[in-house]
N, C-alpha and C positions, 0 to 999 in steps of 0.2 A: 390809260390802257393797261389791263393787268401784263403782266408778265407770262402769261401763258397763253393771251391770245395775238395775234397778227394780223395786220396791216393789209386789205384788201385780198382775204385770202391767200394769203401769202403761207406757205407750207413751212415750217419750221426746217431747217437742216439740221441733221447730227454730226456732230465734232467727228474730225477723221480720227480712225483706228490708229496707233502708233505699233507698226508689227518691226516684234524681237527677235531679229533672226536667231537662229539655233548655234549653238556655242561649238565650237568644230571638236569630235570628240576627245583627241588630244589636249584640249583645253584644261589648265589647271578653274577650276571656279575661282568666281571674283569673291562670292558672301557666301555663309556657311548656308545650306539648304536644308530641311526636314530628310531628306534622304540619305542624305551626310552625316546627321545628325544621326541617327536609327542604325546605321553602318556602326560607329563610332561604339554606341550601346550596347550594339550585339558583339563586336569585340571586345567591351571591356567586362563584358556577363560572362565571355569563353572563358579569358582569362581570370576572373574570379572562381569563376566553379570548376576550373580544369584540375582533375586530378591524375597528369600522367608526369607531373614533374618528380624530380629525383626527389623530395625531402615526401612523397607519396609512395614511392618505391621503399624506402627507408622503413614508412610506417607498415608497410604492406608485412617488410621482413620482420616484422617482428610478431605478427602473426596477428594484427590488429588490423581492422579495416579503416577509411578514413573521414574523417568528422561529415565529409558530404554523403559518401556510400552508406553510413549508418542514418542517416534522415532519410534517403531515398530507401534504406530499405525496410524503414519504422513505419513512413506514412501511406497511404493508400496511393497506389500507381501513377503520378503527375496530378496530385491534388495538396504538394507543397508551396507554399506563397512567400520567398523569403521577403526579410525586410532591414534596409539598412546594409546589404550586402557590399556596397562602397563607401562607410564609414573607414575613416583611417586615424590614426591617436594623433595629439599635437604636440607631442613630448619631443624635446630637444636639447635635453642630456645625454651623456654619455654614447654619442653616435647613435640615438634613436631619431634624429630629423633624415638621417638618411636614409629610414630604415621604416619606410610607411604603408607595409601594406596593406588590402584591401580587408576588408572584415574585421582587423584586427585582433583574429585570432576565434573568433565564434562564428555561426551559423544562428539565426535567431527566422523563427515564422511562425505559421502555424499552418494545418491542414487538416486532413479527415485519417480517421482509423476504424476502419468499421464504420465510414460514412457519420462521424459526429468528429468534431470540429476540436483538436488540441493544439495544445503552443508547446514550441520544444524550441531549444536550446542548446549546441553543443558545442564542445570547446576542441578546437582546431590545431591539437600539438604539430604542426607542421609550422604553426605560426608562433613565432615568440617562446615554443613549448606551450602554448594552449593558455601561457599566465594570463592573469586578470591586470587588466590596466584600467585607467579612467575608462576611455573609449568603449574597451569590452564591456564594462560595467554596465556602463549608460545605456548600452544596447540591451543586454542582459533584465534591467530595470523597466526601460520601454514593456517589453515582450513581459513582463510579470504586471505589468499593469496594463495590458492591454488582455489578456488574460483575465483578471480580474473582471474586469469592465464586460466582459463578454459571458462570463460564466462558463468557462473552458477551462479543465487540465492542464498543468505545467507539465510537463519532463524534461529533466535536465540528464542533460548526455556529457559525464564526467572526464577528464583526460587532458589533466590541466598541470603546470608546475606549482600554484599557488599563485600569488600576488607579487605582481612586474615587480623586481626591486630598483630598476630604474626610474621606475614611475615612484615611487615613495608612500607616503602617507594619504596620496588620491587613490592607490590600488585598492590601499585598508580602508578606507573610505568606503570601497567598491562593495567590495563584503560586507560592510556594513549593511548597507542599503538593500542587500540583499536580502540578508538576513531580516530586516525589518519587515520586509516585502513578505516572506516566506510567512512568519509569524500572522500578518495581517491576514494571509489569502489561509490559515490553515482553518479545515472545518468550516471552509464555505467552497473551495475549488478541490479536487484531487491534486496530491503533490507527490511527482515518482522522480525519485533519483537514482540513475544506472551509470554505475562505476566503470567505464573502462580504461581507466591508465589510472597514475598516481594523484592523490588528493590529500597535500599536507598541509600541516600547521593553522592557523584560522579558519583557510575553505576545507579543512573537513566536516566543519561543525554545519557546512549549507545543508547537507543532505539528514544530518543527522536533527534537523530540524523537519524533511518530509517526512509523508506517509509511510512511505514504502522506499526499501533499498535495494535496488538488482547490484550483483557483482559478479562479475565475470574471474573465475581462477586465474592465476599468473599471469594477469597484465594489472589488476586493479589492486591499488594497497591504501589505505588510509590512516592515518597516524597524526597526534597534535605534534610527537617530538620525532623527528630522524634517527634513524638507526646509527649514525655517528655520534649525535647527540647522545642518545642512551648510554651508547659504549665510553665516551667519555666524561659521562655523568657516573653510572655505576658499575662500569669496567665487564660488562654483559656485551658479547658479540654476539649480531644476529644479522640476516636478511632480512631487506623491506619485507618480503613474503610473510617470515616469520614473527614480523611485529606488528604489521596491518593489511596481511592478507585478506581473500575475501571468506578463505575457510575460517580463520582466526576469526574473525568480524560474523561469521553465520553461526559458529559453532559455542563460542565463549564470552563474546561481550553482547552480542543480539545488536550491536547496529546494522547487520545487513537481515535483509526479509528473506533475500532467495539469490543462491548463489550457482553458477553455471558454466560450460566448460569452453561455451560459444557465443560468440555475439551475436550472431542472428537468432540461435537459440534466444539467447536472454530478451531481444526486442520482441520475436515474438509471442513469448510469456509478457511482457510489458504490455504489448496488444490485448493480448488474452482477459488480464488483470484489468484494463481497462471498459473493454466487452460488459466487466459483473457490477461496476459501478457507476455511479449517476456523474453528470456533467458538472454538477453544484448540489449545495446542500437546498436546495429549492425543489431539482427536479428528482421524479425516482429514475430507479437506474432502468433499462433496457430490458422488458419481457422476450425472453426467446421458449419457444414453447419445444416441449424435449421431443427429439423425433425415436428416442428406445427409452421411456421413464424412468426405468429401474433394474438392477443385477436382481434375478430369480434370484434369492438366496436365506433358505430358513433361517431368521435368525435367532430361534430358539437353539436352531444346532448350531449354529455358531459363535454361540456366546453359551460358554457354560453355566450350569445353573449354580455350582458350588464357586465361593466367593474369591475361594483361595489360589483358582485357577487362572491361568494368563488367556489374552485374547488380544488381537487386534485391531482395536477401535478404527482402524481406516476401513475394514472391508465393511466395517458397519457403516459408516459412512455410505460408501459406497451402495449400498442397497437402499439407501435414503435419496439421493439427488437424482438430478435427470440424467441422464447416459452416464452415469457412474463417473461426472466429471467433474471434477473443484481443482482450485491450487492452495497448498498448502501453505500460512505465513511462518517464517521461522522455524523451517522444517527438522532442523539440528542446535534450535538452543532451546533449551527446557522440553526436550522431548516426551518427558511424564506428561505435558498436556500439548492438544491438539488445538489448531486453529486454521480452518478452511474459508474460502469462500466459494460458493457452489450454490445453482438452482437449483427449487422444488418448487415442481406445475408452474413454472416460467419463471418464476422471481426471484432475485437474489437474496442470498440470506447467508450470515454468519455462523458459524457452529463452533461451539468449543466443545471439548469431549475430553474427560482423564483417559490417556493412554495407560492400559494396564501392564503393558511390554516392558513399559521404563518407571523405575522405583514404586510398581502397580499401581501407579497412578496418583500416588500421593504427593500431597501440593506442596512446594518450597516457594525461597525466594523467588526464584528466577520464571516458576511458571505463573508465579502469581503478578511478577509482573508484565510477563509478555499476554496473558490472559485480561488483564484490566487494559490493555495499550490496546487491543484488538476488538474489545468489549466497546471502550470508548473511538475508535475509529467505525465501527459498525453505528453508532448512537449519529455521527458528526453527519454520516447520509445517508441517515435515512433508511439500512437496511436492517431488516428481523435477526434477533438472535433468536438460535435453538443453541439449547445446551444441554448435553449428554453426561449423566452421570454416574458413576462406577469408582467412587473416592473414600478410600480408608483410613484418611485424615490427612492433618500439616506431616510433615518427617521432622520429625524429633531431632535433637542433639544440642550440644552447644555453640556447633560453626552455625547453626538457622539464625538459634534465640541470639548470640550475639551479632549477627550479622544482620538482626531487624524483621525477623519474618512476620514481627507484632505489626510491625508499621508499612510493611513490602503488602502483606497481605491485606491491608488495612484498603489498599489502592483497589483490589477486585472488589471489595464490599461498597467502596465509594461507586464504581464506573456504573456495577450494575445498578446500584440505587438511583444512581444520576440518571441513567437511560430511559428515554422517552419511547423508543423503539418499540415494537413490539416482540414479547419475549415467550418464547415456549421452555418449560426443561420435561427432560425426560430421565425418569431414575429407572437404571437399567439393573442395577444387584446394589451392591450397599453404599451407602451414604451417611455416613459417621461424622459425628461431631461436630464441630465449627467448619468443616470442610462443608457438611453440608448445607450450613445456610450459605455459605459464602459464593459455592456455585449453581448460585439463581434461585432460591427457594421460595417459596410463596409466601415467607413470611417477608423478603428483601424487593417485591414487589411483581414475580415473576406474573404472568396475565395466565397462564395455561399450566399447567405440573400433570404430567403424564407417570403412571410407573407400570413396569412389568412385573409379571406373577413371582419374580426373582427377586423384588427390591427388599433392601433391610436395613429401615433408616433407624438412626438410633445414635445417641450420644458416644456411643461405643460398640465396637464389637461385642458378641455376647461373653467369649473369654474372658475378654478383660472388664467386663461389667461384673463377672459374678464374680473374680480375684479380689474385686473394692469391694463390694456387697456384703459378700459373707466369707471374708479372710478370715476373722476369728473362728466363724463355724468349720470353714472347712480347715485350718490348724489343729482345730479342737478334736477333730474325727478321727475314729478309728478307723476307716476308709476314706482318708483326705480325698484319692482320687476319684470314688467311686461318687461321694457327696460333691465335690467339684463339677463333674458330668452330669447330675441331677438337677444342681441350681443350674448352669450353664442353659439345659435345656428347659430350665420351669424360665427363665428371662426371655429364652427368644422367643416360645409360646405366648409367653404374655405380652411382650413391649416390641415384637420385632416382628410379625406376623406380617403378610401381604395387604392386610388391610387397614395395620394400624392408623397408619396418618390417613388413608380414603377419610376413616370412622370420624375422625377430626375437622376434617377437611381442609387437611395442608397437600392434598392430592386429589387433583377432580377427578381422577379416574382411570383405574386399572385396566391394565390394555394387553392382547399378548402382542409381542414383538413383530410380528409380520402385520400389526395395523399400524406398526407407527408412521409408516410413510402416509396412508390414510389423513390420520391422526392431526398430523403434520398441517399436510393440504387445506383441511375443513378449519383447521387451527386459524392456520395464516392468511386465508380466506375472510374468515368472520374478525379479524382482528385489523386487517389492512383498513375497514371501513370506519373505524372507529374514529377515528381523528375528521371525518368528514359528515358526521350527527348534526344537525341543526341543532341551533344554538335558543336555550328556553327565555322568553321575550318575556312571556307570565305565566301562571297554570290557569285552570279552568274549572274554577268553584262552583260547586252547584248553588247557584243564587237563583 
């Protein structure tokens, strides 16, 4: 008889129910329950993210916000995911096993900004002073390779003492890995480091390894050596401020991009900055289409026609992009040249431009190299350079030629010849000498060369072309000045005219000033498509 049938109809019975009375509510529980459980979670989540404790008040006073209020006011509105929020260090020297708490001093997740997906990072001076320990690290490393993995933005949020010295040689460790990390993801992920507290000795070099560095004034300083250290190395007293401020740092050494006087300010420029760029060097960045194009503004009257006259290459700008809106990289280190990012007819795009306001425009070391570091982060994703030209040459002297401007400048000839990118330049008045091939000429690869009715390229200005030319003749003259004025003007007629380079074709095409936003458009238009031509299989002989 199988087992599921019975004995002269016989009806199966079911096993009696065994009922559990209910526990009287005073009852302590006998086994932990899922409710219990969930209880337990939500209190220890309070107490991780709670920031009403005293060492929050602390930070508060000092006119800083704190490592969680700055996430929550970076990321898009409850769209943060932390992770590893109850990691704790396993170090037990020096009274650090009594001394374990949660997060170990970071904040590590990721979320939305503008609805696309970043990982950040920030370091939680309330804990430990924000140092880096194994633990921090490990977290720190997770989140850069999970990041990677994803094709998503780092931003690291600064405000650390450096590396735990209790924890030792695992700290330096830390950094290390770090550092590895940063190198590997650069020029495949965007990499933004925002300064708000102090960043010495080895973890300064984390950020000076990203893209891009916000700083916030008098709370953020950066230094490899201490200001005690200095003074008792070379007897120089100074303030953290004054030795690795974030002015110091925007103004003279170009390790900060953009410096500012708030931190919500600064994150939301960090937002912004992130708005005009792509997710990875795979995808492009974010078309927003302009809801006011362009500033009405002649810029034939605003840009003078005589060479020798100042002007300010931002308003030029401005009458190029859509709402008259970019952020500028490096706004106060090598201010002779310009470097924006900003849309034209949706799409982001790079601009470099000689500012004429500062040493009229002429290239040194310093612009030459914040110009090729700009050049080549525009190349790394993917977005268009335009380059704006108005340049009277390198600046002469012996602090340049000894200081390397052979080889500093050598860096802008390299980035723009390396750049895959698509490239426009526009020559707005003159453009002399090596300066001129060096920013973006159509002999260095440029795709487009625009000039206006004003442009006057030439090895040299006409002055000093006709002083070489005909020094003997006009020495020899009995009207040195009046023959000087004659050749001057028989050179620029002949070598320097509006048409010369079109005649050549190192210039497709003379344009007035009010088409270049046009120009621009139909340029980056027809050029975006190019990388997307099918690819020739065979040709098609007439047989």
């Amino acid at each position: 008889m199988s087992q599921l049938q019975t004995a002269d109809d016989e009806q199966p019975t079911r096993p009696a129910l065994r009922v559990i009375p209910p526990s009287p509510p005073d009852a302590a529980p006998t086994s932990p329950t899922m409710q219990h459980g969930i209880i337990r979670l939500r209190r220890m989540r309070d107490e991780v993210r709670s920031t009403t404790d005293r060492a929050s008040e602390v930070q508060r006073g000092r006119g800083k916000l704190t490592a969680r209020e700055r996430v929550e006011h970076f990321f898009d509105s409850g769209t943060f995911h932390e992770i590893e929020g109850f990691r704790r260090h396993r170090a037990t020297d020096f009274g650090m096993a009594d001394r374990r708490p949660h997060s170990d001093g970071v904040i590590t997740g990721w979320g939305m900004v503008h609805g696309r997906r970043v990982f950040a990072y920030a370091s939680d001076f309330r804990i430990f002073g924000g140092s880096l320990g194994e633990a921090h690290a490990q977290k720190v490393h997770k989140l850069m390779d999970l990041a990677l993995q994803a094709g998503a933005p780092i931003v690291s949020i600064n405000d650390g003492a450096g590396a735990r010295i209790q924890e030792g040689v695992s700290a330096l460790a830390g950094y290390g890995g770090i550092f590895r990390r940063t190198v590997a993801a650069s020029g495949v992920v965007p990499q933004i480091s925002v300064m708000v507290g102090p960043c010495a000795g080895g973890a300064a070099y984390a950020p000076a390894l990203t893209d891009f560095v916000f700083a916030v004034r008098q709370t953020s300083q950066m230094f490899v050596t201490g200001p005690d250290v200095v003074t008792a190395v070379t007897g120089e007293s100074m303030t953290a401020e004054q030795l690795g401020g974030a002015d110091i740092h925007s103004a003279a050494s170009g390790v900060v991009s953009f410096v500012y006087d708030d931190e919500r300010e600064c994150l939301d420029d960090v937002r912004f900055l992130l708005s005009l760029l792509p997710a990875n060097n795979h995808t492009p960045p974010p078309e927003v289409l302009p809801e006011d194009p362009a500033v009405q503004v002649d810029l034939a009257e605003l840009v003078p026609a005589e060479p020798q006259k100042s002007y300010d290459v931002l308003q030029v700008i401005e009458t190029l992009v859509d709402d008259s809106e970019f952020i500028e990289v490096h706004e106060t280190w090598a201010p002779n040249i310009v470097c924006v990012f900003a849309r034209i007819d949706g799409q982001t795009v790079g601009i470099v431009a000689n500012q004429p306001t500062r040493l009229a425009g002429a290239m040194d070391i310093s612009s030459s190299e914040k110009a090729a570091r700009f050049v080549t982060q525009c190349d790394s994703f993917g977005i268009p350079i335009i380059t704006l030209v108005d340049v009277p040459g390198f600046l002469p002297g012996t602090d340049q030629e000894r200081g390397g401007i052979i080889r500093h400048g050598a860096k802008l000839i390299y980035a723009y010849c390396n750049a895959q990118v698509p490239r426009i330049q526009v020559i707005m008045r003159k453009a002399y000498g090596g300066a001129y091939i060096v920013m973006d000429s159509r002999s260095i690869g440029a795709d487009l060369s625009f000039a206006w009715p004003t442009n006057e390229i030439a090895v040299m200005g006409a002055d000093a072309a006709a002083n070489v030319i005909f020094r003997k003749e006009i020495a020899g003259s009995d009207e040195p000045e009046a023959t000087r004025a004659r050749r001057v003007q028989e050179y620029s007629e002949q070598l320097m005219h509006s048409f010369y380079a079109a005649e050549r074709g190192l210039v497709d095409d003379v344009i007035e000033p009010d088409e270049t936003r046009a120009a621009l458009i139909e340029g980056l238009a027809m050029l975006r498509s190019r990388g997307e031509a099918a690819q020739r299989r065979h040709g098609n002989p007439p047989l």
